[in-house]
N, CA, C and O atoms as a DFTB+ gen file, in Angstrom:
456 C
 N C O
     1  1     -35.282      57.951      17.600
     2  2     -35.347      56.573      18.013
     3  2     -34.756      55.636      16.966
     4  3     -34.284      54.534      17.244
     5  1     -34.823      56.207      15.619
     6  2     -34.875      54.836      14.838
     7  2     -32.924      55.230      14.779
     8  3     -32.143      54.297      14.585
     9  1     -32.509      56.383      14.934
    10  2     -30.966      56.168      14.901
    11  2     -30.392      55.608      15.725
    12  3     -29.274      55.140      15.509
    13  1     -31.038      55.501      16.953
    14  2     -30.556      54.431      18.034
    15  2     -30.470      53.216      17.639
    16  3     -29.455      52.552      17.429
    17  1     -31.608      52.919      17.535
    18  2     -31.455      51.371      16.722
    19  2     -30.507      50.885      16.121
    20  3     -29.887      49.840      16.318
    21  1     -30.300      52.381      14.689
    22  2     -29.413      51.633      13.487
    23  2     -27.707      51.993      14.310
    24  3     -26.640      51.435      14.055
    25  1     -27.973      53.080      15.307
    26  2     -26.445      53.234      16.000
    27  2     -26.195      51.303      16.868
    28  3     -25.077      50.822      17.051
    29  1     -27.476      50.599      17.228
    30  2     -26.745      49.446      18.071
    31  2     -26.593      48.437      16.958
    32  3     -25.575      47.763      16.800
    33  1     -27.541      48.384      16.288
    34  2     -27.731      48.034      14.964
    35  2     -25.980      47.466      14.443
    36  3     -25.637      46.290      14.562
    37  1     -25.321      48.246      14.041
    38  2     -23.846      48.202      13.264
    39  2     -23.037      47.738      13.981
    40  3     -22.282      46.979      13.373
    41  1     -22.703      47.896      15.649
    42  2     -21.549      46.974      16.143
    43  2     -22.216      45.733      16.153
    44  3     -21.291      44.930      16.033
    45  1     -23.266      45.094      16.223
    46  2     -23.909      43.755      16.394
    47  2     -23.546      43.567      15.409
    48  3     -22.921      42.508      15.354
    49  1     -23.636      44.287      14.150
    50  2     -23.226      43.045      12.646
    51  2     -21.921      43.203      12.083
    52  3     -21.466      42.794      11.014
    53  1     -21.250      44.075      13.282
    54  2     -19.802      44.161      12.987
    55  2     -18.989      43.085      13.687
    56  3     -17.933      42.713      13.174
    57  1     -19.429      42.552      14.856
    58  2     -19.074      41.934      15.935
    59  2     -19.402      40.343      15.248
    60  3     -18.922      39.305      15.704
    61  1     -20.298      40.420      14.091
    62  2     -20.703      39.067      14.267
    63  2     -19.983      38.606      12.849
    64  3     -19.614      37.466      12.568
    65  1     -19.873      39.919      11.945
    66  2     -18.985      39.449      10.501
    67  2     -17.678      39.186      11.262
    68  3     -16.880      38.376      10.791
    69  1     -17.397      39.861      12.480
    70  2     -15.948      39.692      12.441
    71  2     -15.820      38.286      12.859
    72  3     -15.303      37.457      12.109
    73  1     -16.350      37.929      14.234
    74  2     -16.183      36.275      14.252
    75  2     -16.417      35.351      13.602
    76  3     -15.994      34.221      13.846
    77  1     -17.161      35.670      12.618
    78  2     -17.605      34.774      11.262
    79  2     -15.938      34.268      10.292
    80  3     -15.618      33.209       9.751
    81  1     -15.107      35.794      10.464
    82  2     -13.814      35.980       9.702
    83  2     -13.165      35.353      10.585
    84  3     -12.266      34.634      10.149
    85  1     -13.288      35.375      11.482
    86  2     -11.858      35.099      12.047
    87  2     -11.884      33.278      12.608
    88  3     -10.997      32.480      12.910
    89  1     -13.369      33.210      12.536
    90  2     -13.306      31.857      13.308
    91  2     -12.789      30.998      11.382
    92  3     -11.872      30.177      11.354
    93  1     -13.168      31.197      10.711
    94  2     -13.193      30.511       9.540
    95  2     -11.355      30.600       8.910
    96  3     -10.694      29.900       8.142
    97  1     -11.115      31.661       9.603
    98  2      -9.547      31.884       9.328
    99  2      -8.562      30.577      10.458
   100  3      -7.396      30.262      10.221
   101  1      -9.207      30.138      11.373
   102  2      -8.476      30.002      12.338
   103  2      -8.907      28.385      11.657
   104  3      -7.968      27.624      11.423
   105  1      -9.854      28.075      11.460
   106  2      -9.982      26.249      11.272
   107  2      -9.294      26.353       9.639
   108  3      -9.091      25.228       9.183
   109  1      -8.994      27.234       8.907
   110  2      -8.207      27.183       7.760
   111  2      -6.535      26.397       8.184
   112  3      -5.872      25.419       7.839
   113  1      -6.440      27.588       9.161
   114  2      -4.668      27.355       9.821
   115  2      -4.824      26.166      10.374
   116  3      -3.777      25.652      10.768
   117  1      -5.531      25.728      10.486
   118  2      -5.386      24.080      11.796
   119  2      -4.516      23.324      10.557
   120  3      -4.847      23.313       9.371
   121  1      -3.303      22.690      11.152
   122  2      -2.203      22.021      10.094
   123  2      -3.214      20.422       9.876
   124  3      -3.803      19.976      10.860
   125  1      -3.277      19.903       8.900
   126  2      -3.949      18.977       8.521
   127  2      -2.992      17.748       8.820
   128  3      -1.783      17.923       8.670
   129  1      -3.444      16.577       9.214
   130  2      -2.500      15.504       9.804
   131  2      -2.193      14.574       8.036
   132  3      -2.968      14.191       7.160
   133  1      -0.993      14.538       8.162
   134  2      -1.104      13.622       6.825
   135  2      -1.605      12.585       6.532
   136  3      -1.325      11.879       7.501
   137  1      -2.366      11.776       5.605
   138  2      -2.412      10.454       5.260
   139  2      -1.570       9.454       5.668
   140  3      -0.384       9.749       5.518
   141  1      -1.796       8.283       6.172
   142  2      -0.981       6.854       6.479
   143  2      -0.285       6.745       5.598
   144  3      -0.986       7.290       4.745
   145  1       0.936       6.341       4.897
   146  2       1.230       5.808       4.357
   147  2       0.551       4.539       3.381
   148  3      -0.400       3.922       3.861
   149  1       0.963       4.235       2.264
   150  2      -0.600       2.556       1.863
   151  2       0.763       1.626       2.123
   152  3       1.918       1.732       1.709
   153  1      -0.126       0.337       3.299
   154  2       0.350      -0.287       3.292
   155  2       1.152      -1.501       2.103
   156  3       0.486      -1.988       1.189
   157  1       2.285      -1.770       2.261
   158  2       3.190      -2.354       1.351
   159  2       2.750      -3.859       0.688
   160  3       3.333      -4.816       1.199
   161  1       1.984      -4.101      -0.173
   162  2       1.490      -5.801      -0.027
   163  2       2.353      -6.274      -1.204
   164  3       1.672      -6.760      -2.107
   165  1       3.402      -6.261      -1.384
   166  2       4.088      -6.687      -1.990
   167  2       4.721      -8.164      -1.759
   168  3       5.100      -8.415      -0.615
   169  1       4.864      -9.154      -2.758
   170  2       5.130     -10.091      -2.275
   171  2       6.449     -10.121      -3.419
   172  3       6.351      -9.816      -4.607
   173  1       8.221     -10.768      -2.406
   174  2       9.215     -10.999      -3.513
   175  2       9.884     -12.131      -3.038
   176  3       9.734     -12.527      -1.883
   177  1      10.771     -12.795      -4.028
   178  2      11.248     -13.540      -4.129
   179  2      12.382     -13.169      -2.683
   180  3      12.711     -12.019      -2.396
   181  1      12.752     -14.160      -2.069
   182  2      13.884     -13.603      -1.383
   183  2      15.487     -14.752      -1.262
   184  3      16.644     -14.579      -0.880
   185  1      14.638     -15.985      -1.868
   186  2      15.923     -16.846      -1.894
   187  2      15.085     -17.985      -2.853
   188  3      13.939     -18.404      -2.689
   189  1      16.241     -18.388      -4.092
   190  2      15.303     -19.207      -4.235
   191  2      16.893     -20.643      -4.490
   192  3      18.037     -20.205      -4.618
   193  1      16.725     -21.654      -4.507
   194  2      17.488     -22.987      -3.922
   195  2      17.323     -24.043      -5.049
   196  3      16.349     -24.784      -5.184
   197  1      18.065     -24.011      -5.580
   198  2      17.708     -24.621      -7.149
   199  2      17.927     -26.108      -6.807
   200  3      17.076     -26.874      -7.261
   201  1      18.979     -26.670      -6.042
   202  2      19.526     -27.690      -5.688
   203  2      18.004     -28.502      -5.137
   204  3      17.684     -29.661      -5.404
   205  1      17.365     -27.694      -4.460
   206  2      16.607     -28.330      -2.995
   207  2      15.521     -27.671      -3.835
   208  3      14.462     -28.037      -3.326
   209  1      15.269     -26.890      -4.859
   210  2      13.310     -26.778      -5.635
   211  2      12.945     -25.803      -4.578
   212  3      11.725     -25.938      -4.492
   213  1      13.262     -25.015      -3.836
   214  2      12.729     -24.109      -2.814
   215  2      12.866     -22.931      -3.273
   216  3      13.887     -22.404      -3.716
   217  1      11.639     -22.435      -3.148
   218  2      11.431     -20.814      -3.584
   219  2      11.255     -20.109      -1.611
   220  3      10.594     -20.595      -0.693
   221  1      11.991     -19.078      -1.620
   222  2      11.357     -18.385      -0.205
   223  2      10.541     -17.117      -0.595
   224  3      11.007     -16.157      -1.208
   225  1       9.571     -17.214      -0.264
   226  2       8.485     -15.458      -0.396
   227  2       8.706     -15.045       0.700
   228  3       8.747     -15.764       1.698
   229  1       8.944     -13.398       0.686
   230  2       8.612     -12.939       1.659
   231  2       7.283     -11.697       1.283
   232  3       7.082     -11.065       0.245
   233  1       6.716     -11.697       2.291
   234  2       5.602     -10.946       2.425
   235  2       6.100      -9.555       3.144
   236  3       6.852      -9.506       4.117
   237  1       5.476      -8.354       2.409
   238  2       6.370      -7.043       2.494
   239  2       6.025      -5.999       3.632
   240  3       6.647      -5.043       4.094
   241  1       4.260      -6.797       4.019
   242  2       3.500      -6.020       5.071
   243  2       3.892      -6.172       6.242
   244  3       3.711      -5.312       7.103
   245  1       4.521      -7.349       6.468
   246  2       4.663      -7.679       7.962
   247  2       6.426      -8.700       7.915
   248  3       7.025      -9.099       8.914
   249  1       6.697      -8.810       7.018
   250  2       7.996      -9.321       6.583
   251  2       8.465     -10.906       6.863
   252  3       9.515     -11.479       7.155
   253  1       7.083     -11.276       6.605
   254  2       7.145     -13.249       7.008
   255  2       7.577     -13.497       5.966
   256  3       7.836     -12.832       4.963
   257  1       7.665     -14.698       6.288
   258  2       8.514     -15.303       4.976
   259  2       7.961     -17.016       5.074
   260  3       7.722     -17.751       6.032
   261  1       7.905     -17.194       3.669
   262  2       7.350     -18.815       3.724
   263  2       7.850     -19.800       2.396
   264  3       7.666     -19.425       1.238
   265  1       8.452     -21.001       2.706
   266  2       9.732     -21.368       1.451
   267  2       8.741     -22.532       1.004
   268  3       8.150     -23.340       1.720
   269  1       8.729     -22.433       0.043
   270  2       7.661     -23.534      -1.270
   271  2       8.378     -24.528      -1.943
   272  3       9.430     -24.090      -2.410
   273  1       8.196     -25.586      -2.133
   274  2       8.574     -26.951      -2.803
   275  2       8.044     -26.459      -4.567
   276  3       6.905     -26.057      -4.802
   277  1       9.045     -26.590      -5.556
   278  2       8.373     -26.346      -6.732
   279  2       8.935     -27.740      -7.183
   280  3      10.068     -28.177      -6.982
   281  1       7.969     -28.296      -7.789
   282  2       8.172     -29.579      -8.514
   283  2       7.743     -30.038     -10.028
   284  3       7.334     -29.179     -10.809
   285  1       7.823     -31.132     -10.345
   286  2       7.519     -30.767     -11.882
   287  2       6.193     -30.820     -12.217
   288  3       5.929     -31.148     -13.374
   289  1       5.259     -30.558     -11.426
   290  2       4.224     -30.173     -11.970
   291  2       3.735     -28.341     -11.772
   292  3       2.719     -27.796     -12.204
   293  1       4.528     -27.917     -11.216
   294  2       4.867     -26.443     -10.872
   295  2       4.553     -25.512     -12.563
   296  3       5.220     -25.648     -13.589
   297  1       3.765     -24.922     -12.426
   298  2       3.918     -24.091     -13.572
   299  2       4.281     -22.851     -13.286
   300  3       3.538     -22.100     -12.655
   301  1       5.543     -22.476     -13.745
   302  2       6.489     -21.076     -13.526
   303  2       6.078     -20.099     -14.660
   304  3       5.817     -20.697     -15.703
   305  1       5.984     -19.071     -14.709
   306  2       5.949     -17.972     -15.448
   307  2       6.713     -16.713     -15.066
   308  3       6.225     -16.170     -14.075
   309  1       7.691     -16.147     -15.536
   310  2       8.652     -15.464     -15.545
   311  2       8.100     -14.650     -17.007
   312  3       7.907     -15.007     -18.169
   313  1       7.965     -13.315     -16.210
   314  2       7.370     -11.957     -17.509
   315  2       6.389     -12.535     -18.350
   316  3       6.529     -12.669     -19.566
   317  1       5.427     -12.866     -17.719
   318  2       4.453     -13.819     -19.099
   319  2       5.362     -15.032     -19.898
   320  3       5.343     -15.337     -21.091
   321  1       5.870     -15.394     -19.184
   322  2       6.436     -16.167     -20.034
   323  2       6.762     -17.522     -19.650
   324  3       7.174     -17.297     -18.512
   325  1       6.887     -19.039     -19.836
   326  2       7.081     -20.057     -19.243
   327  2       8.883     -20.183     -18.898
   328  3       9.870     -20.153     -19.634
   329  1       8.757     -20.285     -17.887
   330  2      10.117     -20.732     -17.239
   331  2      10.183     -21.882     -16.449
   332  3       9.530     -22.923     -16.518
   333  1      11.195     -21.485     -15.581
   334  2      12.295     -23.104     -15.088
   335  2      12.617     -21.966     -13.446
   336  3      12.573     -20.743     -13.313
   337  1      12.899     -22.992     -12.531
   338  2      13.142     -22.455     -11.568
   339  2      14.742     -21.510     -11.520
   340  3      15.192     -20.625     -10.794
   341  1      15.074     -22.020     -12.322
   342  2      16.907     -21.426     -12.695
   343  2      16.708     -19.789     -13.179
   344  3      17.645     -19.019     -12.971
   345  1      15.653     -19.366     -13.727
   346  2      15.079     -18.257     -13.882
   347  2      14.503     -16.879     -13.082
   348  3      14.389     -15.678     -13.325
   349  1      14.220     -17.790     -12.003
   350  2      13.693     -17.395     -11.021
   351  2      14.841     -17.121      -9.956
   352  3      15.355     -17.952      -9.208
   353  1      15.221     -15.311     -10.093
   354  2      16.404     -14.482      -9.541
   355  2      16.125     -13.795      -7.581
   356  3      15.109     -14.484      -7.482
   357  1      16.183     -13.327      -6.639
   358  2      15.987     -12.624      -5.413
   359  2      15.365     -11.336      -5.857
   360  3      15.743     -10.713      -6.848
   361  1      14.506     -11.018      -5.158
   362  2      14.221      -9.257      -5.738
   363  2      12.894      -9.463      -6.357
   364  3      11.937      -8.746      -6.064
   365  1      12.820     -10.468      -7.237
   366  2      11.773     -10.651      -8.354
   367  2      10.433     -10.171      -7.533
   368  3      10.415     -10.225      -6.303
   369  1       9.418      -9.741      -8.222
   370  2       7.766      -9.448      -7.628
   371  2       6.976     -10.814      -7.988
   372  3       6.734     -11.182      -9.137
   373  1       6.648     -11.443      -6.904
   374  2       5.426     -12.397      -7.078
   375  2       4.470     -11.668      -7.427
   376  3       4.275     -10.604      -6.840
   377  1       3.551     -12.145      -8.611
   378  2       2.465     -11.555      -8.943
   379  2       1.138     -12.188      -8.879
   380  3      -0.022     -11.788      -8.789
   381  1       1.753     -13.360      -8.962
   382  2       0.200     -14.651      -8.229
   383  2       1.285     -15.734      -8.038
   384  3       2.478     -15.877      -8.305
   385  1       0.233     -16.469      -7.411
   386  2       0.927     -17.901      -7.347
   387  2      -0.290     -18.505      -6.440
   388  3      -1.065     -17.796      -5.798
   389  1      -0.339     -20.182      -6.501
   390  2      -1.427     -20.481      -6.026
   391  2      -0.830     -22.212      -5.442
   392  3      -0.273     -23.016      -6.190
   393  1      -1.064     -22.398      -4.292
   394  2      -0.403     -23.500      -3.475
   395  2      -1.163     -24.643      -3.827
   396  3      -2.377     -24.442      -3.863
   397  1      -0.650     -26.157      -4.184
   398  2      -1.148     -26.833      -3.683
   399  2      -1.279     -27.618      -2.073
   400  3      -2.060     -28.413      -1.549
   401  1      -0.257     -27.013      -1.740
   402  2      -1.096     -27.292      -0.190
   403  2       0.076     -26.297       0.674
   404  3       0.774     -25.396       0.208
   405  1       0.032     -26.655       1.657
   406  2       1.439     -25.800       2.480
   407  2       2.438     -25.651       2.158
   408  3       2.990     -24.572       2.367
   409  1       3.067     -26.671       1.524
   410  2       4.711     -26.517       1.470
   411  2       4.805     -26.400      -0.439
   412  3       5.639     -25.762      -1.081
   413  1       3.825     -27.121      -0.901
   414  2       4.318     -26.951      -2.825
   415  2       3.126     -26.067      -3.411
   416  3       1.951     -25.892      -3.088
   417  1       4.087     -25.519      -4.569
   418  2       3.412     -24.864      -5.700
   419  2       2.601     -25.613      -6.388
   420  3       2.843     -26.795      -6.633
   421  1       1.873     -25.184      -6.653
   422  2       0.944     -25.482      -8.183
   423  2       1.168     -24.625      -9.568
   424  3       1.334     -24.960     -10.741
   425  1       1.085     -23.204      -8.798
   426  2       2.182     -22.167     -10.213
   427  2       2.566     -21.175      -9.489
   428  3       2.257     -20.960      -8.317
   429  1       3.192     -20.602     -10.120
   430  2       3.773     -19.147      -9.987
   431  2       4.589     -18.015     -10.800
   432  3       5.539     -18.128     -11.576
   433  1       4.126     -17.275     -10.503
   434  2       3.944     -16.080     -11.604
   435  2       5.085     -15.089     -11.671
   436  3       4.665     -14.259     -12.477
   437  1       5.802     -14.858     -11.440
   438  2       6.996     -13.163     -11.043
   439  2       7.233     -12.549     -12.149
   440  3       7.056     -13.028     -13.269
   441  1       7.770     -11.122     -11.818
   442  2       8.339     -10.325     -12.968
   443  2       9.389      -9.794     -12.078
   444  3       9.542      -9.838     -10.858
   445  1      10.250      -9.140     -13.308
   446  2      11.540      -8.540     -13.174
   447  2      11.540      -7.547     -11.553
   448  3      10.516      -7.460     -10.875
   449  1      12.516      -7.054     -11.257
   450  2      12.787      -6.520      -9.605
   451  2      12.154      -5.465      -9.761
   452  3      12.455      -4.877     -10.799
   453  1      11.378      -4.976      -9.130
   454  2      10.923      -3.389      -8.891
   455  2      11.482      -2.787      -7.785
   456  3      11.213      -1.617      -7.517
């Protein structure tokens, strides 16, 4: 009697290591979906109008664009450093800048093109 047992005994724990293997093999192979991309929040210079004091930003996430009055109370910084709107090249990275209202600066910040 008791070899009966251990005879049903062995395909039951053969039957059950094996789906144990194979199911764990099979969610291994499932191809993994890649990560999103990180969205782009880059903000750059895209025209700036020395004649007319107009800086244009464009915004990199969605590609708006919005043109700023810099005047002489405008505080520019170019690489840590105090500048002049004549300084201020296309390409450049806004790195802050802070409005006084819709259309003019209060400051703004850029560094060299990345």
């Amino acid at each position: 009697m008791k070899s009966i047992r251990l005879f049903s005994l062995v395909p039951a724990l053969a039957l059950t290591l094996f789906l144990a293997l194979t199911t764990n093999h099979a969610a291994a192979a499932k191809p993994k979906t890649p990560p999103p991309p990180p969205e782009d929040d880059r903000k750059l210079i895209k025209l700036v109008n020395v004649k007319t004091s107009e800086v244009v930003i464009v915004y990199k996430h969605d590609g708006s664009t919005h043109t700023y009055k810099v005047d002489f109370a405008t505080v520019l910084k170019v690489n840590n450093s105090a500048g002049k709107i004549e300084d201020l090249k296309p390409g450049m990275v806004v790195d802050d800048y802070v409005e006084r209202d819709n259309e003019n600066l209060d400051s703004l910040s850029v560094s060299g093109k990345r």
